[in-house]
Steps between C-alpha positions, in 0.01 A plus 500: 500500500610856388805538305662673766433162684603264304870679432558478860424177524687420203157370274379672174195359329733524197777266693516100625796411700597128560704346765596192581809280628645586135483845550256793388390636179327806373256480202272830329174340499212595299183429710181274343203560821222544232355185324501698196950527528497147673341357149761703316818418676799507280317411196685594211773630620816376304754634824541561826784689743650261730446700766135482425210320513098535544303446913174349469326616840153323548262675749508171727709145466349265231551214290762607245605384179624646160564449180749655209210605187661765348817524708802495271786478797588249722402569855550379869177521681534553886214410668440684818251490831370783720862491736712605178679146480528312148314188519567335181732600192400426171811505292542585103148537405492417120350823314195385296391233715165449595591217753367592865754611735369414864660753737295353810220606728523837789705647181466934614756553230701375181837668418576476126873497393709445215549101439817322664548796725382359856705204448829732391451744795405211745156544593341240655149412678503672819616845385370773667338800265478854633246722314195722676249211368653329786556827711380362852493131531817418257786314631669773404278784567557831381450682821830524706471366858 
């Protein structure tokens, strides 16, 4: 979608918005679409902006599941299909840990954010995402009706 686009239908690659019966919330993303950045995540990184976090975007839904090597903060992973809603949360992720984190299967995307903070702001499975990776067939698609 040209940039153009996407301001006048309120998505910017750089931007995830999240809505739900709680209310809505704006984070800066940083986007990991290559398995090269996907590998790298938020290793050692010692901080974060709240209002940030990292968008994994896979090329189709897959099996998905993480793990914290090298990742010194806390983080809440929202796992998320093709529509744009947040299938599972996986809540304080312990930095260092090499433990597994299943996120599920038709994962399209995985929203990192700073530890504690889905549970503070209220999000919850079922939250709808709106970012051009799901531009067309979100929930909350970008285009306006």
């Amino acid at each position: 979608m040209p940039l153009a686009a996407q301001a006048a239908s309120g998505c910017r690659a750089d931007t995830v918005l999240l809505r739900g019966d709680w209310g809505q919330v704006r984070f800066t993303v940083e986007i990991a679409d290559e398995p090269q950045e996907q590998m790298r995540g938020l290793m050692g990184r010692t901080s974060m902006p709240v209002s940030s976090g990292m968008l994994f975007v896979y090329p189709a839904p897959r099996r998905s599941s993480f793990w914290m090597r090298n990742t010194l903060i806390p983080l809440d992973m929202l796992f998320i299909d093709a529509t744009g809603v947040v299938r599972h949360i996986h809540h304080n992720a312990v930095p260092l840990d090499e433990t597994a984190i299943f996120g599920g299967e038709n994962v399209l995307a995985v929203l990192e954010i700073n530890g504690g903070l889905a549970q503070r702001l209220g999000i919850v499975e079922g939250t709808e995402l709106r970012h051009p990776a799901f531009a067309r067939f979100g929930a909350w698609p970008c285009e306006t009706p």
